[in-house]
C-alpha positions in Angstrom: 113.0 135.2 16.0 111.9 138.5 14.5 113.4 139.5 11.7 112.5 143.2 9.8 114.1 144.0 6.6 113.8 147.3 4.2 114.3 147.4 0.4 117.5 149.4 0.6 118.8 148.9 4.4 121.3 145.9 2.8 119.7 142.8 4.5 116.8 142.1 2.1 118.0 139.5 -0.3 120.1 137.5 2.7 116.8 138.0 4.5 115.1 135.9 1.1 117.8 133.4 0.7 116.8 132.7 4.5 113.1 132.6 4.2 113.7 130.4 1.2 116.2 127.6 3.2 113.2 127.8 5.8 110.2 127.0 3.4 112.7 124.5 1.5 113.4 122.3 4.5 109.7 122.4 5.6 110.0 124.9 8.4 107.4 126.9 9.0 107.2 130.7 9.4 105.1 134.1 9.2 106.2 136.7 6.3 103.9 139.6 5.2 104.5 143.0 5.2 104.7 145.1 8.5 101.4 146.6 8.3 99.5 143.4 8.0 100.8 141.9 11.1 98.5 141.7 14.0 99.5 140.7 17.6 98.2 137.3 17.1 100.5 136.4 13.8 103.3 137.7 16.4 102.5 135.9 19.6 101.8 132.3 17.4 104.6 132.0 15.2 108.7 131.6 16.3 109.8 132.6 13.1 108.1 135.6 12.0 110.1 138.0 8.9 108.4 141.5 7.9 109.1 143.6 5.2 108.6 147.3 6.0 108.7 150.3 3.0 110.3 152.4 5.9 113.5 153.1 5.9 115.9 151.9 8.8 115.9 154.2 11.3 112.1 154.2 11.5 111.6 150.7 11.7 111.4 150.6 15.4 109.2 153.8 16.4 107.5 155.5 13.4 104.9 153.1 14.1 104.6 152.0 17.6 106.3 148.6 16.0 108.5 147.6 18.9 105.7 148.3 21.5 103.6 145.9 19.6 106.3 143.2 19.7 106.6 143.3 23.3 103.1 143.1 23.8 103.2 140.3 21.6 106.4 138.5 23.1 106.3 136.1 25.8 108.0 138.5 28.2 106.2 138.6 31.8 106.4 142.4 32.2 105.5 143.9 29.4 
């Protein structure tokens, strides 16, 4: 599960209350902010949440970010 959430695109504190029933309950995930992730904190973890100070119509391109998650998924043609 990948999970990206902005400051003001609605989804960030339900996105918290989830990270936090997660780490509660002992299950264990990847959070940092999008520009720290590398390919590697993608590919080993199944739950992985990113905060991103873009806003939400840039998530996916301004960055090359969903390029970098299918390169990172477990897809056969990537």
């Amino acid at each position: 599960m990948l999970n990206i959430y902005t400051d003001h695109g609605g989804t960030k504190d339900e996105t918290e209350k989830l990270m936090a029933a997660y780490q509660t309950n002992g299950i264990g995930l990847y959070s940092d902010e999008d520009t720290n992730a590398t390919p590697e904190n993608l590919g080993n973890n199944k739950l992985v949440f990113l905060h991103t100070d873009m806003v939400h119509n840039d998530v996916v391109a301004k960055r090359g970010t969903f390029g970098q998650f299918l390169n990172s998924s477990c897809l056969e043609d990537k």
